[in-house]
MOPAC internal coordinates of N, CA, C and O (Angstrom, degrees):
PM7 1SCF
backbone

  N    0.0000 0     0.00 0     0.00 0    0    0    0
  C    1.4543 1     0.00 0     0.00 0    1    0    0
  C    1.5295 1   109.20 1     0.00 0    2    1    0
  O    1.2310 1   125.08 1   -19.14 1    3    2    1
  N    1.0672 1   107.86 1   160.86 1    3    2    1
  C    2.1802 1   115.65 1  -159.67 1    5    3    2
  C    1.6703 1    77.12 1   -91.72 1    6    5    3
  O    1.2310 1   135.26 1   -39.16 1    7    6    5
  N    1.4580 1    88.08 1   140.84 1    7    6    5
  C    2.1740 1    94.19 1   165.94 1    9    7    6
  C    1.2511 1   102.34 1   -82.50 1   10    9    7
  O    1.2310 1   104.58 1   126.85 1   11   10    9
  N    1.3940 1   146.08 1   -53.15 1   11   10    9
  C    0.9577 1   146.80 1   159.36 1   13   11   10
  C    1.6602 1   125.46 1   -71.43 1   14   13   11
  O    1.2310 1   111.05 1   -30.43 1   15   14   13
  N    1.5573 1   134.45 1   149.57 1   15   14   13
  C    1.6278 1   130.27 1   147.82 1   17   15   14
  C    1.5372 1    91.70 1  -131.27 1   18   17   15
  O    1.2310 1   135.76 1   -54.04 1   19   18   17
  N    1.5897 1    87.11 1   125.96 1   19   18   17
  C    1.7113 1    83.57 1   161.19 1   21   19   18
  C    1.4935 1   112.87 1  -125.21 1   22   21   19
  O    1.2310 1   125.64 1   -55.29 1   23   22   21
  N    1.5279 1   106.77 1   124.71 1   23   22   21
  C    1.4785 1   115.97 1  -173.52 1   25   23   22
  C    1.6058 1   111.56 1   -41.51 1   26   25   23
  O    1.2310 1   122.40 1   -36.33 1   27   26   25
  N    1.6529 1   113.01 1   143.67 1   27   26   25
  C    1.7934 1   106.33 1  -159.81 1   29   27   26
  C    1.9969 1    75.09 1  -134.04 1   30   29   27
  O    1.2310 1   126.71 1    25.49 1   31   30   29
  N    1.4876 1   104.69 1  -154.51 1   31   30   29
  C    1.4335 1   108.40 1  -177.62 1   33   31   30
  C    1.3620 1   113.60 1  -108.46 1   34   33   31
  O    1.2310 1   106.86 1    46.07 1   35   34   33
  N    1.4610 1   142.07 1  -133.93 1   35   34   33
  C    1.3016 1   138.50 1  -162.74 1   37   35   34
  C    1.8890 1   106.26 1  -103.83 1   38   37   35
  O    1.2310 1   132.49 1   159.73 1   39   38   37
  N    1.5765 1    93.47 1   -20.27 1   39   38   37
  C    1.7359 1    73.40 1  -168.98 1   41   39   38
  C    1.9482 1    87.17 1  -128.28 1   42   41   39
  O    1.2310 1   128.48 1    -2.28 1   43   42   41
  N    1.3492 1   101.27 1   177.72 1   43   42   41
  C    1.4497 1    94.20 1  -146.73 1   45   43   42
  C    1.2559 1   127.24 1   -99.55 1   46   45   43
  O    1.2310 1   101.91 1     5.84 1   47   46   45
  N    0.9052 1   150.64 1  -174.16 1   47   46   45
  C    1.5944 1   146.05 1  -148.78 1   49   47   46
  C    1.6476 1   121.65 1   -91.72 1   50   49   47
  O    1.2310 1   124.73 1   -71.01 1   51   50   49
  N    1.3606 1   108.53 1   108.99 1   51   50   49
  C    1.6177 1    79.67 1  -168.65 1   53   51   50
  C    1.4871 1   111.24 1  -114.30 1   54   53   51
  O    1.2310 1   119.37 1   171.68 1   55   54   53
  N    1.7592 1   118.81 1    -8.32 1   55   54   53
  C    1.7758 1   106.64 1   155.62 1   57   55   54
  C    1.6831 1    91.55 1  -145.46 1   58   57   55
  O    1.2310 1   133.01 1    -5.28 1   59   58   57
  N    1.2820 1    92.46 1   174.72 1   59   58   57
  C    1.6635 1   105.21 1   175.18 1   61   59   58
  C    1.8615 1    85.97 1  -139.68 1   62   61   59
  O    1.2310 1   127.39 1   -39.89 1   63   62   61
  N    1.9201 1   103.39 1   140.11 1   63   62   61
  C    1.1700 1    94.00 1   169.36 1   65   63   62
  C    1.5734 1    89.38 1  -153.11 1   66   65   63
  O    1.2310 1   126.04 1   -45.18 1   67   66   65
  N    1.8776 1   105.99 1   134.82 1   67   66   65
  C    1.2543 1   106.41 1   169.64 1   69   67   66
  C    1.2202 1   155.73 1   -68.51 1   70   69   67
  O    1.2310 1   102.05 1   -76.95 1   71   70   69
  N    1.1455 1   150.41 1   103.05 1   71   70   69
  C    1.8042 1   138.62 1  -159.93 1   73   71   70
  C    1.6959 1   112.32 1   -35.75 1   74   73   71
  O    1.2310 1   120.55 1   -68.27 1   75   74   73
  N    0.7796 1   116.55 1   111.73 1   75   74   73
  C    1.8129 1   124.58 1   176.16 1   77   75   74
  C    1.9815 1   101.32 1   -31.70 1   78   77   75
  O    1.2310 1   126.73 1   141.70 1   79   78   77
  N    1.1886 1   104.65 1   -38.30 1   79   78   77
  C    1.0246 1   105.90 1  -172.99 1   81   79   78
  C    1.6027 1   147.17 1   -59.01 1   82   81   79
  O    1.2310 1    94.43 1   -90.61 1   83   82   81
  N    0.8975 1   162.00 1    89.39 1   83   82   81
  C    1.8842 1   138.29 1  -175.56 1   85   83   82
  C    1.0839 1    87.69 1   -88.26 1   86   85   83
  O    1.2310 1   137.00 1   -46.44 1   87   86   85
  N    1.6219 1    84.68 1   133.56 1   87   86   85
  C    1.6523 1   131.64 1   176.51 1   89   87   86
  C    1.6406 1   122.19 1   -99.74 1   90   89   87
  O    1.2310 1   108.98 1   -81.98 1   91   90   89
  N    0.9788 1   138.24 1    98.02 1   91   90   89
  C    1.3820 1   147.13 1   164.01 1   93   91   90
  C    1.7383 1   101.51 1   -26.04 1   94   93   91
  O    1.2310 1   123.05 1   -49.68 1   95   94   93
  N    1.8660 1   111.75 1   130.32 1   95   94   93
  C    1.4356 1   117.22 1  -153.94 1   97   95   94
  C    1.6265 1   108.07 1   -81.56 1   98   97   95
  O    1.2310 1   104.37 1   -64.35 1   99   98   97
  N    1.0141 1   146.45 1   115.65 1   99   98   97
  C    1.2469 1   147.24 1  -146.65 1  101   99   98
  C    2.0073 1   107.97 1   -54.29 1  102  101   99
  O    1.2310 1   115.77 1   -49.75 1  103  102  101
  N    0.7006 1   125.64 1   130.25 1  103  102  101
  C    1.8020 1   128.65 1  -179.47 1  105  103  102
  C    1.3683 1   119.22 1    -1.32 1  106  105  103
  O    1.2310 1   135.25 1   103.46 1  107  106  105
  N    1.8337 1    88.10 1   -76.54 1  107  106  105
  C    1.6447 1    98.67 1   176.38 1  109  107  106
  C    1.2628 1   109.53 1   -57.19 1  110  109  107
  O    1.2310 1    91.60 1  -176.21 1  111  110  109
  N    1.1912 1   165.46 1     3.79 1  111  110  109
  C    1.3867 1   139.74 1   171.67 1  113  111  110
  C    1.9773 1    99.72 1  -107.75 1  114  113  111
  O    1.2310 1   125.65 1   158.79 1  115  114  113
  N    1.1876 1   106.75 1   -21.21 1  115  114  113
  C    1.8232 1   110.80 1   174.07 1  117  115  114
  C    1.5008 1    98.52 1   -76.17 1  118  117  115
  O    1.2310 1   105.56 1   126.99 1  119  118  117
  N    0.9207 1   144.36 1   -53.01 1  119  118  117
  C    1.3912 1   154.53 1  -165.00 1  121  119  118
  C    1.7978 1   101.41 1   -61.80 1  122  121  119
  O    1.2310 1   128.00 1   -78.53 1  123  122  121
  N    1.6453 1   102.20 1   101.47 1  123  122  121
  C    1.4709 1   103.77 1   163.26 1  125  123  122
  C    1.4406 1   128.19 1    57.06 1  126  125  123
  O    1.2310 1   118.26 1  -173.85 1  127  126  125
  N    1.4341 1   120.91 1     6.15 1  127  126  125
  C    1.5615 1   143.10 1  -173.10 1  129  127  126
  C    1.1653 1   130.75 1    34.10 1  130  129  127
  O    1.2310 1   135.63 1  -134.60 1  131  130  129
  N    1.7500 1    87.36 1    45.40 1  131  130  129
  C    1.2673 1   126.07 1   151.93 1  133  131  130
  C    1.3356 1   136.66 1   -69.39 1  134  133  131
  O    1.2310 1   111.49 1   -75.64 1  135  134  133
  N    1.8191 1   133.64 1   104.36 1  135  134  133
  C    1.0895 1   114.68 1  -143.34 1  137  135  134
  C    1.1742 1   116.67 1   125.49 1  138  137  135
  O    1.2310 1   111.48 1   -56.98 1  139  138  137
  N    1.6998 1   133.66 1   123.02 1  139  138  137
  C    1.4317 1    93.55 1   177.35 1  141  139  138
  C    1.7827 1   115.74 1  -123.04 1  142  141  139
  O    1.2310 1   121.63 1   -49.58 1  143  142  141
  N    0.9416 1   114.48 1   130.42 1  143  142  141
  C    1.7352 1   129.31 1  -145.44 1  145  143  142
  C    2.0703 1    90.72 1   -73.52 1  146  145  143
  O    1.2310 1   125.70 1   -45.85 1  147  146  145
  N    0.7217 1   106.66 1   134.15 1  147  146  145
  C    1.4904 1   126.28 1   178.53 1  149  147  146
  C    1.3572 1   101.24 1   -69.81 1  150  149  147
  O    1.2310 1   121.80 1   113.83 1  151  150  149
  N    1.7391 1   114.17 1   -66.17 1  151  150  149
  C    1.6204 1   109.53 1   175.67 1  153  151  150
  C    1.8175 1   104.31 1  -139.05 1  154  153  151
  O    1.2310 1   135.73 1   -16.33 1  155  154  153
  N    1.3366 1    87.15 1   163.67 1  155  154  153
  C    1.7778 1    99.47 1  -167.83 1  157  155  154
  C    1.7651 1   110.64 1   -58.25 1  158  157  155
  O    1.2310 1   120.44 1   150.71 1  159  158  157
  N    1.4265 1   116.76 1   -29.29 1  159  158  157
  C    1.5472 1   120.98 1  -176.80 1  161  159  158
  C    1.5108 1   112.76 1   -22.41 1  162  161  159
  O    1.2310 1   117.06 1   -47.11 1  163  162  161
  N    0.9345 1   123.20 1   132.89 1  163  162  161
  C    1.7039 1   108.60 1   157.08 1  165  163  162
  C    1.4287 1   125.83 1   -90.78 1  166  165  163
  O    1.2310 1   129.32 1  -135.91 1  167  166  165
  N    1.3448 1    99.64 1    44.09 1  167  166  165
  C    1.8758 1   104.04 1   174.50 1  169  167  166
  C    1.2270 1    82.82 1  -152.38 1  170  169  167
  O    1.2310 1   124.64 1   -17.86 1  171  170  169
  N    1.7869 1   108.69 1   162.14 1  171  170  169
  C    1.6313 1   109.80 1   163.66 1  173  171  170
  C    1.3519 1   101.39 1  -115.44 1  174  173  171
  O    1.2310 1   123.00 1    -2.45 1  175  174  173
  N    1.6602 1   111.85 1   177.55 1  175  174  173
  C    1.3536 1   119.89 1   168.03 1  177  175  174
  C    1.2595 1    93.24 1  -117.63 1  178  177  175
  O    1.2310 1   129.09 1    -6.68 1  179  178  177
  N    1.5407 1   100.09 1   173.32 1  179  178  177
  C    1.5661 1   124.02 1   177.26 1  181  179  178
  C    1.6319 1    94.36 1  -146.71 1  182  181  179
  O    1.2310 1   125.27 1   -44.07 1  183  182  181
  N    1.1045 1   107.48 1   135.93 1  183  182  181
  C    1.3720 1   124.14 1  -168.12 1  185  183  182
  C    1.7325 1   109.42 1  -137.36 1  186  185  183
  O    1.2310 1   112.79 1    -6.44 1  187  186  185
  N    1.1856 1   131.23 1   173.56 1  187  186  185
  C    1.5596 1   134.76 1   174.22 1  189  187  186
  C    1.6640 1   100.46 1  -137.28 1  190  189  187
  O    1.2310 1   123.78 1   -45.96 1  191  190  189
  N    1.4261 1   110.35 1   134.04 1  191  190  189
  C    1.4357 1   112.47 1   178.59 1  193  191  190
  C    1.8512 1    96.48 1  -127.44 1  194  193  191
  O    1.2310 1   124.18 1   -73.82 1  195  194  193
  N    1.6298 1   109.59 1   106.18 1  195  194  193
  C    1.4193 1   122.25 1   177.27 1  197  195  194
  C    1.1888 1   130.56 1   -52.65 1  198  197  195
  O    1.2310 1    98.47 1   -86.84 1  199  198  197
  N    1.0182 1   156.19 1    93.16 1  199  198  197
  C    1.7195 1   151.23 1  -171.43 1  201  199  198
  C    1.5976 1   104.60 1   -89.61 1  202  201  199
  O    1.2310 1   122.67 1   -23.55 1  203  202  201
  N    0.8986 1   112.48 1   156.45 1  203  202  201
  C    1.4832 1   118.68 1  -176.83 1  205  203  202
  C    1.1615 1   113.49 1   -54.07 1  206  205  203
  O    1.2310 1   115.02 1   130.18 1  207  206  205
  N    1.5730 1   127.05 1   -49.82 1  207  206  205
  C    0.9692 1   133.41 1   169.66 1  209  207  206
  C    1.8585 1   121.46 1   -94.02 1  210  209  207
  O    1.2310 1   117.48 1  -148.54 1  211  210  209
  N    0.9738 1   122.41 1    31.46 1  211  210  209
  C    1.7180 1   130.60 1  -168.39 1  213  211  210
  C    1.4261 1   121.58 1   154.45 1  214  213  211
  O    1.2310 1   123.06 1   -23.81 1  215  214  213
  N    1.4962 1   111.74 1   156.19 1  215  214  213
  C    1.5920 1   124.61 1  -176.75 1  217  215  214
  C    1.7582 1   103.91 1  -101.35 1  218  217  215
  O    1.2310 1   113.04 1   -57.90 1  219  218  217
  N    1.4207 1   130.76 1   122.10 1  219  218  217
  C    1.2909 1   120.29 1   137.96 1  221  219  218
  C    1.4961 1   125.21 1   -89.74 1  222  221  219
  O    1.2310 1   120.06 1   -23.56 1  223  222  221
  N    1.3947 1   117.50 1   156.44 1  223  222  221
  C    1.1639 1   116.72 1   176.36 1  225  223  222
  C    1.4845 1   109.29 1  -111.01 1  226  225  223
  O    1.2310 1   108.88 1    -9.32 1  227  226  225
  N    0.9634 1   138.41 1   170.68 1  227  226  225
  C    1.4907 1   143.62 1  -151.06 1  229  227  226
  C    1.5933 1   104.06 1  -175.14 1  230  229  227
  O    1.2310 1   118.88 1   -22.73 1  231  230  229
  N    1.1917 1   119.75 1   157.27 1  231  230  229
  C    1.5257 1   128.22 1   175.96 1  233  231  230
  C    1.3067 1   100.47 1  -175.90 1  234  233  231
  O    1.2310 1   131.77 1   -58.16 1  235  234  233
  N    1.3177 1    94.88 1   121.84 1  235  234  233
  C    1.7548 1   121.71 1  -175.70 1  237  235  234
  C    2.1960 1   121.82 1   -13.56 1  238  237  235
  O    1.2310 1   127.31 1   140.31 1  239  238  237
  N    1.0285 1   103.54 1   -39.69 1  239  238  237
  C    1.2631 1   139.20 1  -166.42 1  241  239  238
  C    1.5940 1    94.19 1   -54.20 1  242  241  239
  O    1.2310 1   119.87 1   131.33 1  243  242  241
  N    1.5689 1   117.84 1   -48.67 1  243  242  241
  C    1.5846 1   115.47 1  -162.32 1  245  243  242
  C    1.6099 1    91.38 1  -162.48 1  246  245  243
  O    1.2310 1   135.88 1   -13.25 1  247  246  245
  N    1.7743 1    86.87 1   166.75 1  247  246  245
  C    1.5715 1    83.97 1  -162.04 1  249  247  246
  C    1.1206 1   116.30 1  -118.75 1  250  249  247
  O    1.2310 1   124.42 1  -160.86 1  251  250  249
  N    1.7545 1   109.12 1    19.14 1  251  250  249
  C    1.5994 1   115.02 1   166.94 1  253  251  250
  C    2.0722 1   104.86 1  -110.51 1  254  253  251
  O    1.2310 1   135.08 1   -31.40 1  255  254  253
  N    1.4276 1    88.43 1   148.60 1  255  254  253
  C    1.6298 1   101.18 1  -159.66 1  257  255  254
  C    1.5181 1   101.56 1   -53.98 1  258  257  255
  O    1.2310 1   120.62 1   -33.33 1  259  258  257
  N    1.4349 1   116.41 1   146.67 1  259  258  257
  C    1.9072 1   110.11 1   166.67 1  261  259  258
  C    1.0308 1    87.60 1  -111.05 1  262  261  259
  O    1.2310 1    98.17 1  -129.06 1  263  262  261
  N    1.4567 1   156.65 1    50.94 1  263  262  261
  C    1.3991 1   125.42 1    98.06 1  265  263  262
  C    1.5971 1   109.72 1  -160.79 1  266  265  263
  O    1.2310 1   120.12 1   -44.48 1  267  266  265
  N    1.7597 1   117.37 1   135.52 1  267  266  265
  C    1.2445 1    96.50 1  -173.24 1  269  267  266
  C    1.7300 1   100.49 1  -114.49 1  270  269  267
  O    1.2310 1   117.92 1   -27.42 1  271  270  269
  N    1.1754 1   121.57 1   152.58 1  271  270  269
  C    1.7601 1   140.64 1   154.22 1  273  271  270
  C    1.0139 1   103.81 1   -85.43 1  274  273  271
  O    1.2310 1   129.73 1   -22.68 1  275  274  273
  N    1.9021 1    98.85 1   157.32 1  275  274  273
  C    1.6636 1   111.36 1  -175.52 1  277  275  274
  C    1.3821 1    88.77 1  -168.49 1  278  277  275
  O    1.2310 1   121.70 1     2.15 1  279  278  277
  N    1.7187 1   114.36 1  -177.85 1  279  278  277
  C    1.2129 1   109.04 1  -175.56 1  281  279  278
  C    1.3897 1   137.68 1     9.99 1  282  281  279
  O    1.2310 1   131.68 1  -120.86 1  283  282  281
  N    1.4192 1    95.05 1    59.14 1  283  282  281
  C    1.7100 1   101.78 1   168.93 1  285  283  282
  C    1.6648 1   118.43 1  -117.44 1  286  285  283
  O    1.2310 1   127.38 1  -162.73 1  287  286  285
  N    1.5150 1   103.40 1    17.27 1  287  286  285
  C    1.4148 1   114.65 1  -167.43 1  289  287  286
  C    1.5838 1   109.89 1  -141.19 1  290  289  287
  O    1.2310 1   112.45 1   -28.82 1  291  290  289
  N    1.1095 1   131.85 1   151.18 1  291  290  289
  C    1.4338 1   140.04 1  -157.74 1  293  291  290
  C    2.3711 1    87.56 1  -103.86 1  294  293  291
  O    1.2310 1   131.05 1   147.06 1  295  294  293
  N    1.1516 1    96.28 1   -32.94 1  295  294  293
  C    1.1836 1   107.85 1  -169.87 1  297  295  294
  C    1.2733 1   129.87 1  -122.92 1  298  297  295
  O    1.2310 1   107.91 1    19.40 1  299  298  297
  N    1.2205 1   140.18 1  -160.60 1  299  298  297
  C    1.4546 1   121.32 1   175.17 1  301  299  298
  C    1.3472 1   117.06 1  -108.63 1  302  301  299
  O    1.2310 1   114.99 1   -42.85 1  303  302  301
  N    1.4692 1   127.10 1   137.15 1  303  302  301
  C    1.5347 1   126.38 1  -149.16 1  305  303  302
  C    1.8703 1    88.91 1   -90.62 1  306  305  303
  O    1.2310 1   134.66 1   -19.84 1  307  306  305
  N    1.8692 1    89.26 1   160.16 1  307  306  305
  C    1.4205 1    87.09 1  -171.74 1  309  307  306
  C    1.5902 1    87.13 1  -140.52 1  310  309  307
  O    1.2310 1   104.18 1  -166.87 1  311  310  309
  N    1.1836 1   146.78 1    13.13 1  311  310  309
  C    1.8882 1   131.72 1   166.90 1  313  311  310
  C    2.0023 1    94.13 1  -166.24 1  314  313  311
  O    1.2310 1   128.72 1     0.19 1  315  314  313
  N    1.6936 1   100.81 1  -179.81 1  315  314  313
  C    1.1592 1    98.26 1   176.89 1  317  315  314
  C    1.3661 1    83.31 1  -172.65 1  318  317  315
  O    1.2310 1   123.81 1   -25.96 1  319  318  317
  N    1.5490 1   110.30 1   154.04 1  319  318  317
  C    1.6713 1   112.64 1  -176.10 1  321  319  318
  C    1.7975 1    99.54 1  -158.94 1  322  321  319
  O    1.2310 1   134.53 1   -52.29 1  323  322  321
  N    1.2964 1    89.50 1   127.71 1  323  322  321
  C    1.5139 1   100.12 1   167.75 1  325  323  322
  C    1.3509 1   148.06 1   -26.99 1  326  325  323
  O    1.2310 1    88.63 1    28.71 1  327  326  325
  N    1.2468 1   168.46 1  -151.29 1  327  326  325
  C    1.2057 1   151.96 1   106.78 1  329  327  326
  C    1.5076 1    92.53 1  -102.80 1  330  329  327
  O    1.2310 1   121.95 1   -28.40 1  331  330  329
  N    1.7928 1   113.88 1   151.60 1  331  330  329
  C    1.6166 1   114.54 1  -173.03 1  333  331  330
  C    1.2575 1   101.16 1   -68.45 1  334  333  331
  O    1.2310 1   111.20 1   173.40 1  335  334  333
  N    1.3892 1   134.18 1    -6.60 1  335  334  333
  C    2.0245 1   121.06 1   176.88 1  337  335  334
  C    1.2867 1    99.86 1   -99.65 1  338  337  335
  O    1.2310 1   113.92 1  -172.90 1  339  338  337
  N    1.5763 1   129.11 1     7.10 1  339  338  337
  C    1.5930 1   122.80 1   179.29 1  341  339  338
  C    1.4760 1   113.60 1    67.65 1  342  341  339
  O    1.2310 1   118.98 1   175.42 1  343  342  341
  N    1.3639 1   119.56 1    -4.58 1  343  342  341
  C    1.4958 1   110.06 1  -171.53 1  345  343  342
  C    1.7998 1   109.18 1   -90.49 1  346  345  343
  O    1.2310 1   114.44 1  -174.66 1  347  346  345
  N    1.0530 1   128.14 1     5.34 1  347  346  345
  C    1.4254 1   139.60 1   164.58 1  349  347  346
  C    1.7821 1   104.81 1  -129.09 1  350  349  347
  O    1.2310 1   134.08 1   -26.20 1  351  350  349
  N    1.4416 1    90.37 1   153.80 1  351  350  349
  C    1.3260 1   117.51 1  -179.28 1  353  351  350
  C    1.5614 1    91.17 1  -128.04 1  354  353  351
  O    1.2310 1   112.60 1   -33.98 1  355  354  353
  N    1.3661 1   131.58 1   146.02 1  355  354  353
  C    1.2510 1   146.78 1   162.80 1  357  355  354
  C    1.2925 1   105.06 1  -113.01 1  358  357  355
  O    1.2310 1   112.14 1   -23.39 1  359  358  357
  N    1.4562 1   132.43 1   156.61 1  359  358  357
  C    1.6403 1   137.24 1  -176.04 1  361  359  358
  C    1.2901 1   117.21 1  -164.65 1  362  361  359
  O    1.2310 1   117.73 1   -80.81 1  363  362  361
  N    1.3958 1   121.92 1    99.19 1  363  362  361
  C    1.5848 1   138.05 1  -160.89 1  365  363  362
  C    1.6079 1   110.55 1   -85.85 1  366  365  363
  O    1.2310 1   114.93 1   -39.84 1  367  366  365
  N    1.3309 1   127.22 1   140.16 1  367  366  365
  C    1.2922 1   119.79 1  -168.25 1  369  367  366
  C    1.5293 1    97.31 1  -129.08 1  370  369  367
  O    1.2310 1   120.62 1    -7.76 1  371  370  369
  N    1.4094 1   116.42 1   172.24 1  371  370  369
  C    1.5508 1   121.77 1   156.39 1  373  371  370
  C    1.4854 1   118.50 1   -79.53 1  374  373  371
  O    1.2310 1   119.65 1  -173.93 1  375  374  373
  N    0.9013 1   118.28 1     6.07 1  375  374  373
  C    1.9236 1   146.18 1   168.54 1  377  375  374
  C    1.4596 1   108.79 1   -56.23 1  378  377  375
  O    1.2310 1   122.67 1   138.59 1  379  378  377
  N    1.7507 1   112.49 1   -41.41 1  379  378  377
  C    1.1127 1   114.39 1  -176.39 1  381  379  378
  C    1.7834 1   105.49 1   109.49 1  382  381  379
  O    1.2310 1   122.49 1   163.41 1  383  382  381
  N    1.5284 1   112.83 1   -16.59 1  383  382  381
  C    1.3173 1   125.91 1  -175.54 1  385  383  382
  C    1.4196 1   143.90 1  -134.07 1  386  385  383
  O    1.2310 1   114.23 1   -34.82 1  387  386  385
  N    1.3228 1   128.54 1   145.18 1  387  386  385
  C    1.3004 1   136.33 1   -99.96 1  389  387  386
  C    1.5245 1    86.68 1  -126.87 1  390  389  387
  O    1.2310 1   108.86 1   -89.41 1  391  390  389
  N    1.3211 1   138.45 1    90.59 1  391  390  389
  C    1.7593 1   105.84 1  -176.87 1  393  391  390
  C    1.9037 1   102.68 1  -113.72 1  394  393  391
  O    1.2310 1   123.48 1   -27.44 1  395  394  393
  N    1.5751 1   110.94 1   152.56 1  395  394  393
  C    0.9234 1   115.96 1  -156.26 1  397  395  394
  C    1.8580 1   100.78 1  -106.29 1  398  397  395
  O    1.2310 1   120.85 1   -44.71 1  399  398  397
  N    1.2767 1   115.98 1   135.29 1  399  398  397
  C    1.3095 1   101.78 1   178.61 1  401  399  398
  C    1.6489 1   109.46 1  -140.38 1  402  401  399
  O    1.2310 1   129.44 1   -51.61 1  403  402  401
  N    1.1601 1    99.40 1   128.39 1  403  402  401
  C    1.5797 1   107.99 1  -167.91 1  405  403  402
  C    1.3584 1   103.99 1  -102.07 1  406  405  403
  O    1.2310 1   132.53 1   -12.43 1  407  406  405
  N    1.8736 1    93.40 1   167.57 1  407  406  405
  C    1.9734 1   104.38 1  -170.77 1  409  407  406
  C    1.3303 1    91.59 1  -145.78 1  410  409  407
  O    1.2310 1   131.40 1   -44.94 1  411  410  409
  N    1.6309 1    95.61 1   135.06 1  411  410  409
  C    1.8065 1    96.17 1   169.92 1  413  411  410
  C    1.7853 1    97.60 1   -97.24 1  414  413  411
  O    1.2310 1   120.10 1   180.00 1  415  414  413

């Protein structure tokens, strides 16, 4: 059985790739152990899992996406790769095109 499922969209998954980064665990879950922590690490990740048609984002912490993309492709996306400071996501399609999406 999967230790984790994290809900994705209608059509199906075609990479998951992790943020280079560890992320410090957001307040409410440090605060009084309150919250309930997904895994024991004391850093989280944030990761993107690609759907043919859209990006969710995910971060270790909980297991519904904090933020999803969609229609950013003429076609159906097929990889996605980090930038090494995590603050861009790149997302390659059969479109022929490359779109860039940044995070403060």
């Amino acid at each position: 059985a999967p230790a984790m499922r994290f809900p994705g969209g209608d059509t199906p998954s075609v990479c998951v790739r992790f943020n280079p980064v560890f992320y410090k665990h957001r307040d409410e879950y440090e605060a009084s152990g309150e919250g309930e922590m997904l895994t024991d690490l004391p850093y989280r990740f944030v990761f993107a899992v690609c759907g043919v048609e859209g990006v969710a984002i995910y971060d270790t912490d909980e297991t519904k996406p904090i933020a999803m993309i969609s229609a950013i492709h003429y076609a159906a996306i097929t990889d996605c790769a980090w930038s090494p400071d995590g603050s861009c996501l790149v997302v390659t399609s059969t479109d022929g095109y490359a779109s860039l999406i940044t995070f403060d």
